[in-house]
Wavefront OBJ file of the C-alpha trace (Angstrom):
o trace
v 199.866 64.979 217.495
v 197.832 68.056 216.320
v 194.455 67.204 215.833
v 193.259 69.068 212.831
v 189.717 70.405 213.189
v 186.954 69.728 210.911
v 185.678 72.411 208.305
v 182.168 73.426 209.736
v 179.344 72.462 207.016
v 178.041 76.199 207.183
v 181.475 77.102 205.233
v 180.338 75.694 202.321
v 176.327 75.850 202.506
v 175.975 78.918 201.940
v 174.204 80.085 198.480
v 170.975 77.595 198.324
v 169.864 76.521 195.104
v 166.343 78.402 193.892
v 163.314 76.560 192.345
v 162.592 77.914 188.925
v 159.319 79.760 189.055
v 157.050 79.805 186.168
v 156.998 83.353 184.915
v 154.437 84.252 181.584
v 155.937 87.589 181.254
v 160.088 87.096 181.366
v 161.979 86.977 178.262
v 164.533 84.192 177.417
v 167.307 86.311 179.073
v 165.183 86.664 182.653
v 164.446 82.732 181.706
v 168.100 81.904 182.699
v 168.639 84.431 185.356
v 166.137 82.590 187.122
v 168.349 79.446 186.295
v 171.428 80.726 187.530
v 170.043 79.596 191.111
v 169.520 76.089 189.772
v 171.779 73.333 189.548
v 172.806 70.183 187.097
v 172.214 71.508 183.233
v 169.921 74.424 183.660
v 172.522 76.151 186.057
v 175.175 75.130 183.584
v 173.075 76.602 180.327
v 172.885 80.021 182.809
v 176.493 80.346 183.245
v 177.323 80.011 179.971
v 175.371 83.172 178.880
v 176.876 84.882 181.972
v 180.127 84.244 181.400
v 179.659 85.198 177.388
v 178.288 88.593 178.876
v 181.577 88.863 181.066
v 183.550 87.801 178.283
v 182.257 91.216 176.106
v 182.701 93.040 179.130
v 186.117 92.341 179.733
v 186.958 93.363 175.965
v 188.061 89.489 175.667
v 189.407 87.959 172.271
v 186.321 85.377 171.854
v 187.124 81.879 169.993
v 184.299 79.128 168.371
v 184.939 76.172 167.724
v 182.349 74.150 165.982
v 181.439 70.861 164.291
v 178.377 69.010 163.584
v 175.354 69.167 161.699
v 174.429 72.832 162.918
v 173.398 74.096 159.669
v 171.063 71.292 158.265
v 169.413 71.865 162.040
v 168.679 75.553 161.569
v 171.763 77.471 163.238
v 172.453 78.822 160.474
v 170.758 82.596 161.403
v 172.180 82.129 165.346
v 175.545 81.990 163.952
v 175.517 84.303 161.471
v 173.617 86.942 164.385
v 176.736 86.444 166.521
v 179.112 86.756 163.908
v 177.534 90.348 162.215
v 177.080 91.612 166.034
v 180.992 90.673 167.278
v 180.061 88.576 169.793
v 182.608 86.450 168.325
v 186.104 87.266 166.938
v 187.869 84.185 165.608
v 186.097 81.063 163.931
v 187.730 77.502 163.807
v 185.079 75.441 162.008
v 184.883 71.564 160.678
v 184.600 71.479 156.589
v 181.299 69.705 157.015
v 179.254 72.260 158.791
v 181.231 75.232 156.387
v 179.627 73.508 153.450
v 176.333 73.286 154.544
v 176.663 77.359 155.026
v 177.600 77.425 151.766
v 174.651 75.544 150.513
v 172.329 77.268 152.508
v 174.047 80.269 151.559
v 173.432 79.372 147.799
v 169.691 79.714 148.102
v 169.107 76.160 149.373
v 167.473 74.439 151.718
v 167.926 71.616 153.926
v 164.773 69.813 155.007
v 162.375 67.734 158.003
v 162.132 64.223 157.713
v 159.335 62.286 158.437
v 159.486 58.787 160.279
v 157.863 56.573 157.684
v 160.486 57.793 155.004
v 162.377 54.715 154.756
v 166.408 54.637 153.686
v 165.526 52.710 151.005
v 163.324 55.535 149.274
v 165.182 58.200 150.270
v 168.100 56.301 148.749
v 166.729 55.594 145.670
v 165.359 59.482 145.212
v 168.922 60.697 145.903
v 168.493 62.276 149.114
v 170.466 61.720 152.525
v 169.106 61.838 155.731
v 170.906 62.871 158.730
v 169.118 62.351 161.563
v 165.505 63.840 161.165
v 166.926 66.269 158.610
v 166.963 65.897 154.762
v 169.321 67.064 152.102
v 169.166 66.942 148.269
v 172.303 65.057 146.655
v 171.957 66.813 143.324
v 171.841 70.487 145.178
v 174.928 69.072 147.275
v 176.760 68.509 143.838
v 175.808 71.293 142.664
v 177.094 73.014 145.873
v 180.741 71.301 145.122
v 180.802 72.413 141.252
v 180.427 75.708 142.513
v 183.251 75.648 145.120
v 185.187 74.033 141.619
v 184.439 77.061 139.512
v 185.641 79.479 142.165
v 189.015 77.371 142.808
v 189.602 78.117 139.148
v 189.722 81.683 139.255
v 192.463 81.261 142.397
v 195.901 81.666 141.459
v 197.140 78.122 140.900
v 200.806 78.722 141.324
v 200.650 79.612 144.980
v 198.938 78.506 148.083
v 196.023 79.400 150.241
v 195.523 79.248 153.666
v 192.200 78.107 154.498
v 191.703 81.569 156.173
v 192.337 83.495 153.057
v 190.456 81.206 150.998
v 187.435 81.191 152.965
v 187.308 85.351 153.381
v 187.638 85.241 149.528
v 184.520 82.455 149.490
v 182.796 84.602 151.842
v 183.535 87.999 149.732
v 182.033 86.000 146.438
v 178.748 84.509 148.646
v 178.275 88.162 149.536
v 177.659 89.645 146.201
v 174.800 87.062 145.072
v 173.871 85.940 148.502
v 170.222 86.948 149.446
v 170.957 86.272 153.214
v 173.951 86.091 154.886
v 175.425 83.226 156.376
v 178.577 82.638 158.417
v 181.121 83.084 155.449
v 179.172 86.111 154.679
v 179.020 87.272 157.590
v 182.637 86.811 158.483
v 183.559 88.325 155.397
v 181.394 91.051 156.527
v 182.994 91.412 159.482
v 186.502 91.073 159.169
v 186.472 87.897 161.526
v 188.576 84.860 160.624
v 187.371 81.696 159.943
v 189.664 78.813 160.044
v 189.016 75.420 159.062
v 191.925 72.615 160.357
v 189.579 69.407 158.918
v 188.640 70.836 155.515
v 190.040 67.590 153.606
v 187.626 65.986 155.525
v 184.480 67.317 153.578
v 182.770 67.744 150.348
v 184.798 71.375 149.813
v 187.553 69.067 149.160
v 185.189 66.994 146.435
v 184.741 69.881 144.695
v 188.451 71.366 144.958
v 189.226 67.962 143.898
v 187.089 67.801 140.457
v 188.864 71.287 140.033
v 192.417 69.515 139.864
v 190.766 66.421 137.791
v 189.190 68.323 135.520
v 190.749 71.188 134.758
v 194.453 70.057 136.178
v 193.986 72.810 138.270
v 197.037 72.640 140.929
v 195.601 74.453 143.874
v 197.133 73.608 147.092
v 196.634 75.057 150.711
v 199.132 76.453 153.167
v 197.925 74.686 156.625
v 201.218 75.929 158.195
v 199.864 79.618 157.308
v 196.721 78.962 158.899
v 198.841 77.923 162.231
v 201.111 81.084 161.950
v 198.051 83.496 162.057
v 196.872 81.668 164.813
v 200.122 82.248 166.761
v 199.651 85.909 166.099
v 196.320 86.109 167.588
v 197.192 84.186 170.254
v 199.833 85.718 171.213
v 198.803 89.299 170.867
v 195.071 88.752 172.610
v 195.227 90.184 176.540
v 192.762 88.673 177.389
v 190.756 85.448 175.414
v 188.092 82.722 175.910
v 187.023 79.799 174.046
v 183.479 78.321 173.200
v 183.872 75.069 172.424
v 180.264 73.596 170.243
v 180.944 69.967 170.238
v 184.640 68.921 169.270
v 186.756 67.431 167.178
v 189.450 68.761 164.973
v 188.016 73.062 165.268
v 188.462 72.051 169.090
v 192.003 71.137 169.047
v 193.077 73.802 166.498
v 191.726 76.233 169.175
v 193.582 74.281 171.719
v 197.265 74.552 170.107
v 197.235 77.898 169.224
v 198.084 78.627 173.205
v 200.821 76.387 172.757
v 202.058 77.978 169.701
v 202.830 80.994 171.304
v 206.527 79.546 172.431
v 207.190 80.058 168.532
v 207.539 84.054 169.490
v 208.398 83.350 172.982
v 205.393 84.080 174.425
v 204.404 81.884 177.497
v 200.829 80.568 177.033
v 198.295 82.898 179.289
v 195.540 80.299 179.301
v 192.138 81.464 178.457
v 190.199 83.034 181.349
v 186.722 82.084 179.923
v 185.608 78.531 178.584
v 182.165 77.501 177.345
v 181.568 73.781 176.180
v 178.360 72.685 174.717
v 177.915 69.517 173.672
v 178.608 66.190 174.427
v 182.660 66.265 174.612
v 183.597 67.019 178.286
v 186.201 69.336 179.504
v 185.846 68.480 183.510
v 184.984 72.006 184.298
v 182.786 72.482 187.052
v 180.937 75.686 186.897
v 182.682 79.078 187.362
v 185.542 77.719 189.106
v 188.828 76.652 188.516
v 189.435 73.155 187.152
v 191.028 70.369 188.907
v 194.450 70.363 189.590
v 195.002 67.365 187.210
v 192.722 69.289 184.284
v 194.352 68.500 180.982
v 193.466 71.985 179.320
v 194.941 73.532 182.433
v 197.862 71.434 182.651
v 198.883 72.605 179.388
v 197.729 76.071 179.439
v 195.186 76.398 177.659
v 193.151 77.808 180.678
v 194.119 80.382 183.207
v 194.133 79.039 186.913
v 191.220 80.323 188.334
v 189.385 80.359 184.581
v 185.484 81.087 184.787
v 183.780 77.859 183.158
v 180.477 76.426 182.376
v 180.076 72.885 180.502
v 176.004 72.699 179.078
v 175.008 69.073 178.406
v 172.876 69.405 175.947
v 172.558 69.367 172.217
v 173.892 72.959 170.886
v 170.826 73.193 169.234
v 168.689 73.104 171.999
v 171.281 75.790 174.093
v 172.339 77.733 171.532
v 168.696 79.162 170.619
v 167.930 80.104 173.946
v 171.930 81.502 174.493
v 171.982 83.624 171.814
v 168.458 85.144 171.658
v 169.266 85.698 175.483
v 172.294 87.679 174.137
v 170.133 89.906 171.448
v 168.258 90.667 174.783
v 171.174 91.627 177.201
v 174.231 92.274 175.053
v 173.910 95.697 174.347
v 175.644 97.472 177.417
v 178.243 94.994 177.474
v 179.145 95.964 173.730
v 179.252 99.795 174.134
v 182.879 99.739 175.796
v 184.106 96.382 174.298
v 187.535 96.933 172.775
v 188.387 93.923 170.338
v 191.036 92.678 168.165
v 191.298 94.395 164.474
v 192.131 91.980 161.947
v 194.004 93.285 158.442
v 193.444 90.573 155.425
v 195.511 91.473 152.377
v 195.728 88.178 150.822
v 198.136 85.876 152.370
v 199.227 89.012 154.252
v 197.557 88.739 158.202
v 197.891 90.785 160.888
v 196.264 91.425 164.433
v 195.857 94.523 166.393
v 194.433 94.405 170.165
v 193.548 97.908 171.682
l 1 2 3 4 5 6 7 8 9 10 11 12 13 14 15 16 17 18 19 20 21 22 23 24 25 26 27 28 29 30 31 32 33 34 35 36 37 38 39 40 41 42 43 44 45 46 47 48 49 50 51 52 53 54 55 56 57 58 59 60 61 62 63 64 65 66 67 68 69 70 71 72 73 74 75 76 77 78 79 80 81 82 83 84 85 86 87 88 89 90 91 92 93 94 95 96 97 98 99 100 101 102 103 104 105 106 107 108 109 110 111 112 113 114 115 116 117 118 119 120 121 122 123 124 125 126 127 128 129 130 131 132 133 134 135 136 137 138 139 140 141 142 143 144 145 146 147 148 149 150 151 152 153 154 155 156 157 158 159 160 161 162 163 164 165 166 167 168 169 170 171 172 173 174 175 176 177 178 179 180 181 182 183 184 185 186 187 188 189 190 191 192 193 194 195 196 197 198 199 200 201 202 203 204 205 206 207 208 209 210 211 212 213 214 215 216 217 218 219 220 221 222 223 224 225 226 227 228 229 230 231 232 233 234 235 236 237 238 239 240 241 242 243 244 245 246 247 248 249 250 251 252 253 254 255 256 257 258 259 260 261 262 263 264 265 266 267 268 269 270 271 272 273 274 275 276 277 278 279 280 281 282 283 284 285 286 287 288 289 290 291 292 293 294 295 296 297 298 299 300 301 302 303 304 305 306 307 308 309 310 311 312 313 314 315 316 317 318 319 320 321 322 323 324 325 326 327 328 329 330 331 332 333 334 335 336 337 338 339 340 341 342 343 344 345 346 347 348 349 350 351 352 353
């Protein structure tokens, strides 16, 4: 019988974690380089602007995926920022938070609560709370007879995907819009959004009263919205995912790997992943998963995939991740190649340098 010897300790103790020092004159971005010697959440928060960084560098095809209550929480700018600067290339976002951006978009305002506002007040003044942040129920109708009045000037006797329709959105935000937001700024940019859950939101109220009112017959084309995510999919080289919360944007992000058998493309796996939020995806720092990892398991991450899950409420990270970017993304973004995308209507294609 061999005896098998045992691994030394110093094999593995090798990089020591490094107090965070206190530093008056560092900007957000030297913040987390400090914090990349740290452990738990504030190495986690580090890594996930490093491997952003990396993912510019490496002329990656960068996926969102977001849900939540961003908007009414002040995001709105952040988003918009990343968007305008191609940090970002593809957008799968919930209903919910794409209506608030149209709101706020609109020239409204969502606002602070206060903790002696009672439900029963608010209720009775016509305003919702969500959280510690207020909204006006007349401005949200008035949100959803506006997405109404622009389904009626669609052509009824075909469908949309809910990428076309929501370039075409952002196109019509743009030309009264005092200050873009993420439709605007996609439109702007010529980056897809996508939106798997939109029956699941008030855009669907108003699309709804369209059809009531005016028996408007609009439909969309959710099978379209899959097929140009097969293309981009398929055609990116190289691609990672940031994942801001979960729910249905998460998934959609998550099939499109598997929908590249449809041209015969094996699934690559993404080679970058950021979560943030409160939906784990067992990664463990810039490593590879475990062996029994679902997302690896089914490809949706290369083996070996450079990871970072933050643990914190995105909008507590994503301040400090993004204004760390507007510090250090520069020289990452002067030799970035990224994916061209062609909108001519229902008409989609991709082109990857």
């Amino acid at each position: 019988m061999v005896t098998q010897r045992k691994p030394r300790p110093t094999r593995y103790l090798t990089a020591s974690t490094r107090p965070v020092q206190v530093d008056r004159d560092r900007s957000i971005a030297g913040l987390l380089e400090k914090m990349e010697g740290a452990g738990f959440g504030a190495r986690q928060l580090a890594e996930s602007h490093r491997i952003w960084l990396d993912m510019l560098g490496d002329s990656t095809t960068i996926y969102v995926a977001a849900s939540g209550s961003l908007i009414p929480a002040g995001m709105r700018r952040l988003l918009a920022y990343v968007i305008k600067n191609r940090f970002v290339d593809v957008l799968a976002l919930s209903g919910s938070l794409i209506f608030h951006d149209l709101h706020e978009t609109l020239g409204r305002n969502h606002y602070q609560a206060h903790p002696s506002m009672t439900d029963a007040e608010l209720e009775s003044a016509q305003i919702t709370r969500t959280r510690d942040v207020l909204s006006s129920d007349e401005e949200y109708r008035e949100a959803g007879e506006w997405i109404s009045g622009f389904v009626n000037q669609l052509d009824e006797t075909r469908s949309y995907s809910t990428r076309e329709f929501f370039h075409l959105i952002g196109r019509e935000l743009s030309e009264i819009s005092t200050e873009d937001g993420i439709l605007t700024a996609a439109y702007k940019s010529r980056a897809p959004v996508f939106c798997p859950d939109v029956a699941d939101s008030s855009i669907a109220i108003g699309i709804a009263a369209s059809r009531f009112e005016k028996k408007n017959n609009f439909q969309f084309d959710i099978v379209g919205d899959s097929l140009d995510m097969m293309q981009i999919a398929s055609r990116a080289r190289v691609s990672g995912v940031i994942n801001i919360g979960g729910g249905s944007p998460r998934t959609f992000i998550q099939q499109a790997e598997v929908s590249t058998d449809i041209v015969k493309v094996p699934p690559r796996g993404h080679k970058y992943a950021i979560q943030i939020g409160d939906v784990p995806l067992e990664l463990g720092g810039r490593v590879a998963p475990t062996s029994n990892d679902e997302s690896l398991v089914f490809g949706k991450l290369a083996r070996g995939a450079a990871t970072a899950y933050v643990d914190c409420d995105p909008t507590i990270a994503l301040p400090m991740i993004i204004t760390s970017l507007s510090q250090t993304a520069a020289k990452y973004m002067k030799g970035r190649k990224r994916p061209t995308f062609n909108f001519n209507g229902r008409e989609f294609t991709v082109e990857v340098p």
